[in-house]
N, C-alpha and C positions, 0 to 999 in steps of 0.2 A: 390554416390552409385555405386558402382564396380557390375556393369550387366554384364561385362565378366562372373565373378566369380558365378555372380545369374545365369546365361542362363547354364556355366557349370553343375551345381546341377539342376538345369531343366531338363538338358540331361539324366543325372544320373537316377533321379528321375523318367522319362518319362519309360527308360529303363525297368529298375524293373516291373513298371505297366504291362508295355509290356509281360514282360512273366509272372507276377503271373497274373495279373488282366484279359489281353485278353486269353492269351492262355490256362488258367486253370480254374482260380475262375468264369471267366463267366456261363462258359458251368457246370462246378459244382455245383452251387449255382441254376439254372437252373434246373439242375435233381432232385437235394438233394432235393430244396425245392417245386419242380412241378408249378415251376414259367410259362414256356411254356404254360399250357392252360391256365391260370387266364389269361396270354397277350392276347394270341387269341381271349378269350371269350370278354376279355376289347374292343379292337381293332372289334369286329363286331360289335359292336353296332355302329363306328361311320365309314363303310367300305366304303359309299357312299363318305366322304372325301379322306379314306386313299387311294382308286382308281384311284385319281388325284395326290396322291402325288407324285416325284419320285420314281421311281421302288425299291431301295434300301431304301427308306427311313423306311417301318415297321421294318428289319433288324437293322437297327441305332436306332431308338429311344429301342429294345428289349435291347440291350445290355447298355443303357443307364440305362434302366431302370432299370436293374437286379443289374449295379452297384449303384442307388441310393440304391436300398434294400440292397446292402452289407456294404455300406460305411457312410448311415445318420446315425443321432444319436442311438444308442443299434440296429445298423443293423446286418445284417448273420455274417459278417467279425468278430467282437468282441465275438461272440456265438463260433465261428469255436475257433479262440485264445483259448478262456477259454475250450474249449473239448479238446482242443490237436489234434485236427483232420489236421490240419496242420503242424506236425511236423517234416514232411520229405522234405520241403520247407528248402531252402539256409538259412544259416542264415542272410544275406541280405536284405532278403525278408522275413523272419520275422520279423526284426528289423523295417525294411519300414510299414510291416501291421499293428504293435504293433502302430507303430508312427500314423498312419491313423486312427484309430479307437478312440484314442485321440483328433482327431482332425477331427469332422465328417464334412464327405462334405455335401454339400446343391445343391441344384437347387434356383435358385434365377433370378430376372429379374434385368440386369446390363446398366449402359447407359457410354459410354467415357467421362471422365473428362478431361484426356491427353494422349498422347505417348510420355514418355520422353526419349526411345529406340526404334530401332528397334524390333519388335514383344513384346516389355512391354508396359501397357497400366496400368494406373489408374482411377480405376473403382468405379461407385458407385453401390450400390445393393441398390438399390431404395423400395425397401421393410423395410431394416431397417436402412437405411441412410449410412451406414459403407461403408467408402474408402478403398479399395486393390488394391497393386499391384500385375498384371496378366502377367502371359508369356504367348503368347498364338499367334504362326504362323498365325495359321487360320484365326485370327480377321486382322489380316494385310494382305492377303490375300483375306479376303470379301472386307477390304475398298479400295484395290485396283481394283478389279473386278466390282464392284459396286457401289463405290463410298461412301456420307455420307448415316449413317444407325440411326433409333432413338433410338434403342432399343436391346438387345438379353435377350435372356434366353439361361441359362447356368449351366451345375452341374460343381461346381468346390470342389477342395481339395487346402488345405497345406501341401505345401512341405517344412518348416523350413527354405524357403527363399522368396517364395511370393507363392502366388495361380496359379492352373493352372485348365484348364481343360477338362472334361473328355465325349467324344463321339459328336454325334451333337450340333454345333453351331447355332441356330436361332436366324437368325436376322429378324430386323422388320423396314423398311426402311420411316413407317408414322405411326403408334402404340406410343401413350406415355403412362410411367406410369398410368396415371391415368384412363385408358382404363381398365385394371386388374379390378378394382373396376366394372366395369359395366359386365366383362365376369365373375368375382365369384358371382354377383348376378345372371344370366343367370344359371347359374350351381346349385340355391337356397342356396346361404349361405347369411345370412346380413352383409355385409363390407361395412361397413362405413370410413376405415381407411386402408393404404396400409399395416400396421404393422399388419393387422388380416389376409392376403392373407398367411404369408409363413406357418400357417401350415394346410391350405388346401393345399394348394400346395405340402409340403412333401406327405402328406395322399393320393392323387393321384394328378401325375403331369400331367398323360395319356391325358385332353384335355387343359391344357396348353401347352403341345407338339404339340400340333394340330394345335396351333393359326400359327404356321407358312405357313399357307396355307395361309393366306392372308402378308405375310413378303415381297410380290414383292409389293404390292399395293403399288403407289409412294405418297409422304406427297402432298395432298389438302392446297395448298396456294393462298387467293387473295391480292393481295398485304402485306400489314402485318400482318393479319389475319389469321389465320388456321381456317380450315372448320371444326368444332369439333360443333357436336349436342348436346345445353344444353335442360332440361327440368325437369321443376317441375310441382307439381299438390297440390293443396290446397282444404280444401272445405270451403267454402265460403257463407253462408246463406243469410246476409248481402250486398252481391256486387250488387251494381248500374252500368251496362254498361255505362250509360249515363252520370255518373261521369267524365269519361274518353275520352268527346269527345273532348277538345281539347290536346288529346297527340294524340291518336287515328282514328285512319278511322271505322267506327262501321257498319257491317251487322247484318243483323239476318233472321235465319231460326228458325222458330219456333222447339224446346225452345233451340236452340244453336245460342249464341251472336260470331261472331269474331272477335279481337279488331286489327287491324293492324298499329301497330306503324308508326307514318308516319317519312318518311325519313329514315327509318331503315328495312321499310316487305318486301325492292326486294333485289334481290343479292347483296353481296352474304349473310348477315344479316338475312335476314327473319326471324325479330322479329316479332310476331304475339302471341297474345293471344286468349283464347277458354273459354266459360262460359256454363254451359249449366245449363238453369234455374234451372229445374227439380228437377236434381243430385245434384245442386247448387255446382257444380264441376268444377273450375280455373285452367287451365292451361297454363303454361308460354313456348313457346318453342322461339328457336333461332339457326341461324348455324355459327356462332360466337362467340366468347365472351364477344366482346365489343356489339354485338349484346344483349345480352342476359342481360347485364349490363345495358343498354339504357333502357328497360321493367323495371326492380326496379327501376330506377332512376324516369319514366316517373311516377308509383305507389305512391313512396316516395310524389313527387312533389304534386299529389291530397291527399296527410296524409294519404296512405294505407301504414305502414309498412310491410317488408314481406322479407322472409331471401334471405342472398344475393347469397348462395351457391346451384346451382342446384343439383337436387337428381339424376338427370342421365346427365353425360358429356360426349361424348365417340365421336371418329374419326369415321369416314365414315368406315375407314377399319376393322376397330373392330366390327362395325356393323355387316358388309356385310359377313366378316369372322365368328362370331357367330350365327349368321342366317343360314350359311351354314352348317357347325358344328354340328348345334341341330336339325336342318330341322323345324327351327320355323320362325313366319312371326308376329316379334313385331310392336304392333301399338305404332307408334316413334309420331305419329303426330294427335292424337284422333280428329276425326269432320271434318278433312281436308276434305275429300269425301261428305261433306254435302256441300260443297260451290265449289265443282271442277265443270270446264265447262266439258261439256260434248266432248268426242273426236272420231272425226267420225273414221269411218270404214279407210277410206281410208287414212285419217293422220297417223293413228293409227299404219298402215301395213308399212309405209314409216319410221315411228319412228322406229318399230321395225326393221326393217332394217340397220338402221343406227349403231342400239344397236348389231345387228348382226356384222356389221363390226369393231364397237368398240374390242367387244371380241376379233378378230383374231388378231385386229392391237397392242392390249396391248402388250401381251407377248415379242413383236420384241422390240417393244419402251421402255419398262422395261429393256430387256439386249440387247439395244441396238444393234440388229440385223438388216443387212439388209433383206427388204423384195423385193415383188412383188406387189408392189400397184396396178395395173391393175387385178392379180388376186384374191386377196382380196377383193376389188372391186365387182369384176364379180360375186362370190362366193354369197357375201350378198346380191345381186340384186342392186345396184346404181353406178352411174357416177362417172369416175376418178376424175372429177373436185368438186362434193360433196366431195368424199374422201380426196381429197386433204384438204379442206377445216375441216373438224374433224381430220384432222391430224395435222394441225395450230392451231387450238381452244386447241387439249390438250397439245401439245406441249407446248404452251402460259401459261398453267395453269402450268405444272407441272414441267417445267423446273427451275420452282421456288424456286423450294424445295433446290437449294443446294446454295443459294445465302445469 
């Protein structure tokens, strides 16, 4: 493959955009169609995020977004062509828009298969399986600033020689595919399947752009385990706790039974099952997979069949990111509160302490910043030598990720 020749028509290509796409059709398409407030209006509803984000970022994702509206399929772009309202444009750069509108771009979520050049990258779109090759600086650029990533979202275009693309790069450094499925239900669509997300997606991509507020969170590894929350929920008339007691460790609060797998309900696994007589409502959670796996196995074993795929899987940071996002507080774990010891006052205030120093210490340990541990420290209210010590517990954990 001659990537001389490909990166030249990249350049080419890049160029054009350059001045039809940033310097005109943006701000055009903008007026023309009174895209500016719809953004606005969109972007308030979720301001208590965008407030966090980089300063420039509402800016980046507007003009993203104006180009998705020109360039997806029967977008502005093809409507301008067939008006002729375009025709004091180079011929160039009609050639180029004629060819783009042929070839609509998408926003899609991508993960690296290879780099078999410098800034070319073979990509999958994980939504509908399809490999492209990508030019694209930026992505060589994040993996060198920050190392390995799981994930981005990306609108891209064809150029007649591979893909490239167009405005903000999000990336997502512990997000996998299969996360998407639990934030387009969050959002109220039923996806069951990754191939039903892209065309929510095209139709508003606005709090898929979002999710990169959680893109620094680093990947949750225990040794070869990823920490990814499974959970199903049955109902169940029929269920005997007592069935279960030897896979089982078995409580009960009246009328919720909880079944804790043994060898499997402490870290990082926390296989544990929930019954609640009443509801006659079964719940399976786990924060593993092979976790989560050990539960049907142990079911199977007493002749409960019961499907092997959880209805909700999703990473800690997809969580924690869609919870922020929507300003909602999912119960990830139903009953858990019915068996929790009670936490004094004063534990309580030490914990949250701790959670206070966590916060400031992330961001430095994400990109890799030096800090001021004594003032970080001081700040949350606890000892250098505590600190020291949650800074080797995450360090321990998360350094994982890139092994």
């Amino acid at each position: 493959m001659n990537f001389k020749k490909i990166r030249s028509h990249c350049k080419q290509s890049s160029s054009i955009s350059e001045s039809l796409v940033d310097d005109f059709l943006i701000n055009y398409c903008a007026e023309h169609e009174r895209l500016n407030p719809i953004m606005a209006r969109r972007l308030r509803e979720f301001r208590e995020v965008i407030q966090k984000m980089p300063e420039r970022w509402p800016f980046m994702i507007a003009s993203q977004y104006i180009a998705h509206r020109l360039f997806r399929e029967g977008g502005f772009a093809q409507t301008y062509l067939e008006r002729g309202l375009l025709n004091d444009r180079s011929e160039d750069e009609l050639s180029w828009l004629a060819f783009q509108t042929e070839h609509p771009w998408r926003f899609s979520f991508f993960t690296i298969k290879e780099q078999p050049d410098r800034d070319f990258f073979v990509m999958t779109d994980e939504l509908i399986g399809e490999e492209i090759l990508l030019h694209s600086p930026g992505i060589a650029n994040i993996l060198d600033q920050h190392g390995p990533i799981q994930m981005l979202l990306l609108l891209v275009g064809f150029n007649g020689e591979c893909w490239q693309t167009y405005g903000n790069l999000a990336y997502f450094r512990s997000m996998q595919p299969f996360d998407l499925l639990y934030f387009a239900r969050q959002l109220g669509h039923s996806a069951d399947f990754l191939n039903s997300i892209p065309e929510i997606l095209a139709k508003d991509p606005i709090p898929f752009m979002l999710l990169w507020r959680g893109g620094e969170i680093p990947l949750a590894v225990h040794g070869k385990d990823l920490v990814v929350f499974n959970k199903s929920e049955f109902h169940d008339a029929d269920f005997v706790p007592e069935k279960y007691a030897e896979q089982f460790v078995i409580t009960k609060k009246h009328p919720v039974y909880r079944l804790q797998l043994k060898r499997w309900s402490s870290h990082p696994h926390f296989s544990v099952c929930f019954y609640h007589a009443k509801r006659k409502r079964l719940v399976f959670t786990a924060m593993t997979d092979r976790g989560y796996t050990k539960i049907i196995e142990a079911f199977e074993t007493a002749g409960n069949k019961v499907p092997h795929t959880p209805e909700i899987r999703a990473t800690m940071a997809m969580i924690f990111t869609a919870k922020e996002i929507f300003k909602t507080e999912p119960e990830l774990v139903p009953y858990e509160k019915t068996f929790a010891e009670p936490v004094s006052p004063e534990h309580q205030k030490e914990l949250d302490k701790i959670n206070s120093f966590i916060r400031s210490f992330l961001p430095y340990h994400n990109k890799k910043k030096s800090f001021d541990l004594h003032a970080l420290a001081e700040a949350a209210g606890i000892d250098d030598d505590l600190a020291k010590q949650v800074i080797e517990h995450i360090r321990k954990t998360t350094d994982r990720m890139g092994r």
